[in-house]
C-alpha positions as CSV (number, residue, x, y, z in Angstrom):
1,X,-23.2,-23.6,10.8
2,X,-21.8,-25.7,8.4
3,X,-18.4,-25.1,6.7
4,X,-16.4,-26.3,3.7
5,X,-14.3,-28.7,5.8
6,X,-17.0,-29.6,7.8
7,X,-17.2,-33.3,8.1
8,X,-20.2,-34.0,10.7
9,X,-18.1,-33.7,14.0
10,X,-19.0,-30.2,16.2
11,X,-15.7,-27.7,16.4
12,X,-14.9,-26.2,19.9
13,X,-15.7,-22.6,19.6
14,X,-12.7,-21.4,20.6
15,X,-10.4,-23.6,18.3
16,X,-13.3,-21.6,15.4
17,X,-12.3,-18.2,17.5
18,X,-8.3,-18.7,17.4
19,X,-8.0,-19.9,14.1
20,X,-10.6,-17.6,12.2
21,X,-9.3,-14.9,14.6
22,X,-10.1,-11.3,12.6
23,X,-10.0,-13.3,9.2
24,X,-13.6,-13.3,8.5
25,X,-13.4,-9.4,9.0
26,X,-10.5,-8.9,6.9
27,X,-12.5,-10.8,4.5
28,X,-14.8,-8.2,4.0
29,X,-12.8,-6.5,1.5
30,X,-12.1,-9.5,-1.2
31,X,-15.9,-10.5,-1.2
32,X,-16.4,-9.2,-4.9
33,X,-12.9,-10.4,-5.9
34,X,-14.1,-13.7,-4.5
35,X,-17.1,-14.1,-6.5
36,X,-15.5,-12.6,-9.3
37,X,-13.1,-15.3,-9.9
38,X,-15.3,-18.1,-8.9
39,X,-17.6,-17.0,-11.6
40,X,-14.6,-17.2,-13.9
41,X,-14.3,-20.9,-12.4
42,X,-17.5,-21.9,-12.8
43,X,-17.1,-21.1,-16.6
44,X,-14.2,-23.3,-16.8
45,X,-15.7,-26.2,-15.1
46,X,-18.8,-25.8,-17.8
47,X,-16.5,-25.6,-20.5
48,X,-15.3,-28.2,-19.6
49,X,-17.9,-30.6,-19.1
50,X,-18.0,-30.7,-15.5
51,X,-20.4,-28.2,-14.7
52,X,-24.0,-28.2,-16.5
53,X,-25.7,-24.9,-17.9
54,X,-28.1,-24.7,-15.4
55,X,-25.7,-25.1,-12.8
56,X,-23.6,-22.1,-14.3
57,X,-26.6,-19.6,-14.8
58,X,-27.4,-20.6,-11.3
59,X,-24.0,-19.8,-9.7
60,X,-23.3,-16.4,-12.1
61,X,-26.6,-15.4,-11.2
62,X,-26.5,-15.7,-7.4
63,X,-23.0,-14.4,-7.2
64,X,-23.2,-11.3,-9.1
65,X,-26.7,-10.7,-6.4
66,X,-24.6,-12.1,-3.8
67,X,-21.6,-9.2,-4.4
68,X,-24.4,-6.6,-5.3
69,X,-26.1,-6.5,-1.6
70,X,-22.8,-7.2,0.0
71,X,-21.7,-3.9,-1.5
72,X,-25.0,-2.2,0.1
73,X,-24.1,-3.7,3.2
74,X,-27.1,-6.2,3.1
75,X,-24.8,-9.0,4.6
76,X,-21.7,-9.1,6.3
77,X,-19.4,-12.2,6.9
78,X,-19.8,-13.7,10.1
79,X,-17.4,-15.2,12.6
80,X,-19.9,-18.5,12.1
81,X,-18.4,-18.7,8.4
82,X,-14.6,-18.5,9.3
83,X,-13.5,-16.7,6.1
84,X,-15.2,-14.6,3.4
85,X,-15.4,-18.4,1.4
86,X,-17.6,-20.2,3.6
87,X,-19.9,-17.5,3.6
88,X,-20.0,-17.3,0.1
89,X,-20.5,-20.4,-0.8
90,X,-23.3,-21.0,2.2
91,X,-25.2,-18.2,1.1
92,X,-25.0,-19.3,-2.5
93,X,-26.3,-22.5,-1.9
94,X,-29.0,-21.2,0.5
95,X,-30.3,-19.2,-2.5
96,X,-29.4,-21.7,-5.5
97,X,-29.3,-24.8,-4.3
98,X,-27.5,-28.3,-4.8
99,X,-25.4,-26.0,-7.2
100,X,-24.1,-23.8,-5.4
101,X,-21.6,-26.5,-3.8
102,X,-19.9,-27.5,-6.9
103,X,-18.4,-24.5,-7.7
104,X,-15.5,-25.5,-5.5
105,X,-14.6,-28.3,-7.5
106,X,-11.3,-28.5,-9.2
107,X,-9.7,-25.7,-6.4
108,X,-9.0,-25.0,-3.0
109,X,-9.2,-22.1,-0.4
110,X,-5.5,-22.2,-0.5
111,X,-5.4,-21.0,-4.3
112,X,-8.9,-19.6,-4.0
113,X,-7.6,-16.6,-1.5
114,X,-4.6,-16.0,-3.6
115,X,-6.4,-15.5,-6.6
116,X,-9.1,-13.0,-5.0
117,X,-6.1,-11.3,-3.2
118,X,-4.2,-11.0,-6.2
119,X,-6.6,-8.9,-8.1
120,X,-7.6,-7.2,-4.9
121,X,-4.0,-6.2,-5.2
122,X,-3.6,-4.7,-9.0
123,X,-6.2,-3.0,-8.2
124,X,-5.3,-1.5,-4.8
125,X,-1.7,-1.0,-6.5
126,X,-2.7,0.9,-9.5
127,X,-5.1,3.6,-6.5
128,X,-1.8,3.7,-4.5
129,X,0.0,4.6,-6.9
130,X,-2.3,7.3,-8.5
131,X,-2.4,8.7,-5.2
132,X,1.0,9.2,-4.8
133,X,1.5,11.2,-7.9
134,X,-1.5,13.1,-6.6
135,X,1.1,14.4,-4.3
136,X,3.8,14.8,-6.0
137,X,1.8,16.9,-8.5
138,X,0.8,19.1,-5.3
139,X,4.3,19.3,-4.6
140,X,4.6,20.6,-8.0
141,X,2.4,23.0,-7.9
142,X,3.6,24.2,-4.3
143,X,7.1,24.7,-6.2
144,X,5.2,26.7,-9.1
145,X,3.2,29.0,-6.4
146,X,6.0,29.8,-4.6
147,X,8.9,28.3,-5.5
148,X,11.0,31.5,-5.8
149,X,10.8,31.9,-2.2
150,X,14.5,31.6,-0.4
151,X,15.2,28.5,1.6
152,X,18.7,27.7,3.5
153,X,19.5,23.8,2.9
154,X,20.5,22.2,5.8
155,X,23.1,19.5,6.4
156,X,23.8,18.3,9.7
157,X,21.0,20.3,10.8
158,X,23.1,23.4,10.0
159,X,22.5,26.1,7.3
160,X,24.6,24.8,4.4
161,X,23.8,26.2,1.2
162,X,21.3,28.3,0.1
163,X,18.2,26.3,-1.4
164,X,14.9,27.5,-2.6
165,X,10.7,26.3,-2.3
166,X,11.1,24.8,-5.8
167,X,14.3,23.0,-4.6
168,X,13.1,21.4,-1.7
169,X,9.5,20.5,-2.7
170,X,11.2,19.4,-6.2
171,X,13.1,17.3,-4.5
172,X,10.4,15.8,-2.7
173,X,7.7,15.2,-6.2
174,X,10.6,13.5,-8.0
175,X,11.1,11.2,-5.1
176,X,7.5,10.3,-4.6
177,X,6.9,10.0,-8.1
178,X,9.8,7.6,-8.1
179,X,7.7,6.0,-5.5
180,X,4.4,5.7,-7.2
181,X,6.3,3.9,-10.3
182,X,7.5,1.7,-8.0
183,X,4.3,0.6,-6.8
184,X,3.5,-0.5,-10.5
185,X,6.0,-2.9,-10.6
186,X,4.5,-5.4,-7.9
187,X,2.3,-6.3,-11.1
188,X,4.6,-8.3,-12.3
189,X,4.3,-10.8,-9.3
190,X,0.8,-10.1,-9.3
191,X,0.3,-11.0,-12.7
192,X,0.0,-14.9,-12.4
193,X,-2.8,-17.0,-11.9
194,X,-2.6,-19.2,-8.9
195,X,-6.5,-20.6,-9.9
196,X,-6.3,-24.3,-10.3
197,X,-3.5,-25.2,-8.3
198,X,-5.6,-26.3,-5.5
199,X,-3.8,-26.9,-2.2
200,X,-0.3,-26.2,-3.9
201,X,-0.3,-30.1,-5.6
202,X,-2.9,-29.3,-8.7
203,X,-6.1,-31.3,-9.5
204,X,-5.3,-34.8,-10.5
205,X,-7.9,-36.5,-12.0
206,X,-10.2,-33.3,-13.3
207,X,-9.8,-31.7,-17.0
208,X,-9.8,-28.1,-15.9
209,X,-8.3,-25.4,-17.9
210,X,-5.9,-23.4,-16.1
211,X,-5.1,-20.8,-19.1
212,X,-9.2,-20.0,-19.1
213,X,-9.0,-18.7,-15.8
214,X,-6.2,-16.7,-16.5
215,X,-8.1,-15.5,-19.8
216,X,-11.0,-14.2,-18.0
217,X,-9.5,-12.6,-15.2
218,X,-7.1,-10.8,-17.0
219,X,-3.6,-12.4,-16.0
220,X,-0.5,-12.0,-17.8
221,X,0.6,-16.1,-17.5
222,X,-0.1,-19.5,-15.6
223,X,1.7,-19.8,-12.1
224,X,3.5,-22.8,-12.8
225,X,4.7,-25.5,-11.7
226,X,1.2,-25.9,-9.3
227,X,4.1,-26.5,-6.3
228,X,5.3,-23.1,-6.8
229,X,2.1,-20.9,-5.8
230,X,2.4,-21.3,-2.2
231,X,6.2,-21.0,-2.3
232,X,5.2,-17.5,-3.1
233,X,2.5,-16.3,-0.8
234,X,3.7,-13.4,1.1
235,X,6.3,-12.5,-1.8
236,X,4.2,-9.8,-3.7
237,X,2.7,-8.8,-0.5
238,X,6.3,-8.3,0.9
239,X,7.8,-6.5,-2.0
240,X,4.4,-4.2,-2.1
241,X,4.8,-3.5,1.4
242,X,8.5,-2.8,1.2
243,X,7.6,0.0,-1.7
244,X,5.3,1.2,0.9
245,X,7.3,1.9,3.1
246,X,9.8,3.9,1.2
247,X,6.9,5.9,0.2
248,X,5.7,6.4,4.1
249,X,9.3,7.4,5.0
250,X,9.6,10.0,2.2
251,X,6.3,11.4,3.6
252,X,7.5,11.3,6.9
253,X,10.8,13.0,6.2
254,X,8.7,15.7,4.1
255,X,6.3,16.0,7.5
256,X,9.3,16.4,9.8
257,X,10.5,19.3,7.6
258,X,7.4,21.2,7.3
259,X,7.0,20.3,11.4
260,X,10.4,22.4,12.0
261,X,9.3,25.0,9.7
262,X,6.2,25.4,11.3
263,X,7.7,25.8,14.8
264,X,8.2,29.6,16.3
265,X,11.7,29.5,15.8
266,X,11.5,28.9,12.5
267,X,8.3,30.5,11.2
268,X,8.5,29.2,7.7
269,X,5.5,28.8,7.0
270,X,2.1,28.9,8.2
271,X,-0.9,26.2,8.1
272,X,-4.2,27.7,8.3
273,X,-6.8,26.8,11.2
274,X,-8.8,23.8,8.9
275,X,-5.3,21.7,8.8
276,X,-4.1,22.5,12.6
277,X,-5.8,21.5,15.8
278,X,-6.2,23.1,19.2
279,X,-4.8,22.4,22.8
280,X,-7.1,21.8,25.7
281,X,-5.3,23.7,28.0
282,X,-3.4,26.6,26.4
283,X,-6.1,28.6,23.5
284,X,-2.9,30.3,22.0
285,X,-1.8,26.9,20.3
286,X,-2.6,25.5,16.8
287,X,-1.0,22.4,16.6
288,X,0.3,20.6,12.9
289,X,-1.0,17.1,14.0
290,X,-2.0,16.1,10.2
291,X,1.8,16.2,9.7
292,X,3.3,14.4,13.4
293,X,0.9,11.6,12.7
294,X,2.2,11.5,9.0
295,X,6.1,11.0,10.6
296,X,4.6,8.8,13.1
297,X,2.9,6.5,10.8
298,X,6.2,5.8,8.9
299,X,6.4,3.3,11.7
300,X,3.5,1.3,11.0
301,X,4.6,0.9,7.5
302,X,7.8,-0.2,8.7
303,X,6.3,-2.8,11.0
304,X,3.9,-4.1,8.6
305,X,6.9,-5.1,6.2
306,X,8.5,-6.6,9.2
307,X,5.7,-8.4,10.2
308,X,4.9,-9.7,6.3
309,X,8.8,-10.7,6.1
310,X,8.8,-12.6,9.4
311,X,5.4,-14.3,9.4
312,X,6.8,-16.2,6.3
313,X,10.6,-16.9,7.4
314,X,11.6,-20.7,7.7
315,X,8.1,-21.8,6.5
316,X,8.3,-25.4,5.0
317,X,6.6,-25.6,1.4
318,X,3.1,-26.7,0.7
319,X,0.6,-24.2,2.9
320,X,0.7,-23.2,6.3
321,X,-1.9,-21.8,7.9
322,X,0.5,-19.0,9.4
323,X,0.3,-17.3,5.6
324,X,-3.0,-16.4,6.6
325,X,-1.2,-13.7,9.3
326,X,-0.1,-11.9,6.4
327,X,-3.8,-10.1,6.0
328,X,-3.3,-7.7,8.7
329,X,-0.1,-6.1,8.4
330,X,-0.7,-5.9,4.5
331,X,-4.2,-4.8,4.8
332,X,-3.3,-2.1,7.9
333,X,-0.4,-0.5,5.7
334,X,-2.5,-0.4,2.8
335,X,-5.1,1.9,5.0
336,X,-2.5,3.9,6.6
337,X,-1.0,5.3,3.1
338,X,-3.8,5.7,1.2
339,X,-5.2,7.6,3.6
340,X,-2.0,9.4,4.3
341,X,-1.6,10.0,0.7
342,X,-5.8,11.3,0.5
343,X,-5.3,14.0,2.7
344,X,-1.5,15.4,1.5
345,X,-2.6,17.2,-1.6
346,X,-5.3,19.3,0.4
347,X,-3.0,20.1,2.9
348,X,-0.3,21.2,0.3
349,X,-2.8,23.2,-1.3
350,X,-3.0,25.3,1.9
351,X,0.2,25.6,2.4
352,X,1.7,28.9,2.6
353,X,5.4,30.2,3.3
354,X,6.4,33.2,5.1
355,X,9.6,34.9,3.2
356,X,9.7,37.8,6.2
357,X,10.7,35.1,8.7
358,X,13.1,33.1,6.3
359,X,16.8,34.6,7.0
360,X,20.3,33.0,5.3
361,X,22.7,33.2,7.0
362,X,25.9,35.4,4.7
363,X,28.5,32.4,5.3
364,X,25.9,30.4,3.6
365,X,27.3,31.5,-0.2
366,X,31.0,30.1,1.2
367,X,30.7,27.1,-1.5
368,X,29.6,29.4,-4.4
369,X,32.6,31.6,-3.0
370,X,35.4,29.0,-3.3
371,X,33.5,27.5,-6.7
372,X,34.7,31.2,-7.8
373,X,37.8,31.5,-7.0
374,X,38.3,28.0,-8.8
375,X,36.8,28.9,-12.2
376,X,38.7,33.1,-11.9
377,X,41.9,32.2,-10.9
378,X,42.0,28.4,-11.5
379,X,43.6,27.6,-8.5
380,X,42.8,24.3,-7.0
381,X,40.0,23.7,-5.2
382,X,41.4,22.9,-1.3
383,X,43.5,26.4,-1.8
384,X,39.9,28.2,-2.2
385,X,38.3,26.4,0.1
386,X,41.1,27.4,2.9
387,X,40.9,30.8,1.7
388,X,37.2,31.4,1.5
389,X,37.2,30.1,5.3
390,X,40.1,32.1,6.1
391,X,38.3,35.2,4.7
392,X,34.8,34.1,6.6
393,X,36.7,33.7,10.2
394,X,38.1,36.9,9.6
395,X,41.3,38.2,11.4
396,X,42.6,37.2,14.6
């Protein structure tokens, strides 16, 4: 099977396994992003004389079927074609012809990937973040339903002051919406078009129209100089991984609170029998594995950013085919919290507290006590503090 670098000479099949590796596969998901923008290319070229009429109705034509039976499944990208390019463009040309290989003029795969995983990306960021303040509106609502329920607060894993349901899963919706504004503001690395800047050097010699690329597929500016696209490859992918992972760990610090509540000691609350699982060995247990695999997967979050950060660390300028590592940990953390943040609000939903097992302990008020004192007898504030714990160890 012929590729786009092919140049007559047969490739070792496992140089073609190594290098494509799980790329092909990855691929899968920026197919109609692909063809999208090199629709948008093919209009340039033609408006710009390099690209006839009949070679643009030819290309629009078979990409728009091409993307069409790809999303029915009709065809899948094969480890044959390398990436999800090759087997565009081979199956474009099998079904158009001679004209079907010059859409690639006047580009490269190197700007070509960026610009399909860019809007990939604003896409995927504006879904994340809607799903995060999915769940912070669940937490909202869990604060509405029973938010007048008693909670202690803990510090040092000690009852500290007394806190409430509306507290605690307050605290939690104005974190995560915090989080899902966050998300948004990847756009603004997002928002430049790489298309046009080839292999990271431009197109000398060609007339193409950078800012009619950008028109069409909707970005905010040119991503200029041409030398500075592949400076920046793993940059937006970092910084929307990093947002990520704050989100993940504010899940997973939610998870291993309502984990602890759910344990007999504590008896907080209860999960009903569609959100728990069972044991194989002991038919009393329900077990809150939604949640352990919600604190757990804070991890792969974590490791995904590292992974992003480190993959691009010390790289020279120009492209290096190591960028193309960034795929997987960007793509797996992607997976991990949207699917994490699909099944939260369901799970909130169901969520019920159990106010005849919550009990505060009386020392808990101490701080209130000592605020007291302050604002009666304006004393200062050590001298109430010493005697509210004075008063709380009692005598002897």
């Amino acid at each position: 099977m012929s590729r786009l670098w092919d140049k007559g000479a047969p490739l070792d099949e496992r140089v073609l396994r190594y290098t494509a590796g799980e790329d092909f596969a990855l691929d899968e998901r920026l197919v109609a992003y692909d063809a999208r923008a090199s629709i948008a290319h093919a209009e340039m070229l033609n408006t710009q004389g390099l690209l006839s009429d009949t070679d643009l109705e030819a290309i629009r034509a078979g990409l728009m079927a091409l993307t069409e039976e790809h999303a029915r499944g009709l065809w899948r990208i094969e480890l044959a074609d390398e990436d999800g390019h090759t087997a565009l463009e081979r199956r474009l040309t099998e079904r158009v012809g001679p004209a079907g290989g010059r859409v690639h003029l006047g580009r490269s795969r190197n700007d070509q990937v960026l610009t399909a995983l860019r809007l990939y990306l604003r896409d995927e960021v504006e879904r994340l973040s809607a799903g995060a303040t999915a769940v912070a509106e669940a937490l909202e609502q869990l604060a509405v339903r029973e938010g007048s329920i008693a909670l202690p607060g803990y510090t040092h894993m000690q009852q500290a002051m007394p806190s409430s349901v509306a507290l605690w899963a307050g605290g939690f919706a104005a974190e995560i919406h915090d989080d899902a504004e966050a998300l948004r503001h990847v756009h603004r690395r997002l928002a430049k078009n790489p298309l046009g800047s080839a292999a990271g050097y431009g197109t000398p010699g060609l007339p193409i129209d950078r800012e009619a690329t950008r028109v069409k597929l909707g970005f905010a500016q040119v991503h200029d100089p041409v030398t500075a696209v592949q400076l920046s490859r793993g940059k937006a992918e970092s910084e929307l991984l990093f947002h990520l992972n704050l989100l993940m760990q504010d899940l997973g610090r939610f998870a291993a609170d309502v984990l602890l509540f759910y344990t007999q000691e504590f008896a907080f609350l209860a999960l009903p029998e569609s959100f728990t699982t069972g044991s194989s060995i002991m038919p009393q247990k329900r077990n809150p594995d939604v949640f352990e695999l919600i604190r757990g997967r804070s991890a792969t979050a974590q490791a995904c950013l590292a992974e992003a950060l480190a993959v691009c660390a010390k790289l020279p300028s120009g492209y290096q085919r190591d960028l193309q590592l960034l795929k997987f940990p960007l793509f797996r953390a992607i997976d991990v919290t949207r699917e994490t943040l699909d099944i939260l609000p369901a799970a909130l939903a169901a969520m019920r507290f159990r106010p005849e097992h919550i009990r505060l302990d009386p020392a808990i008020h101490a701080a209130e006590q000592a605020n007291r004192l302050v604002v009666s007898e304006g004393i200062p504030f050590r001298e109430a503090y010493r005697r509210v714990a004075a008063q709380l160890k009692g005598p002897g």
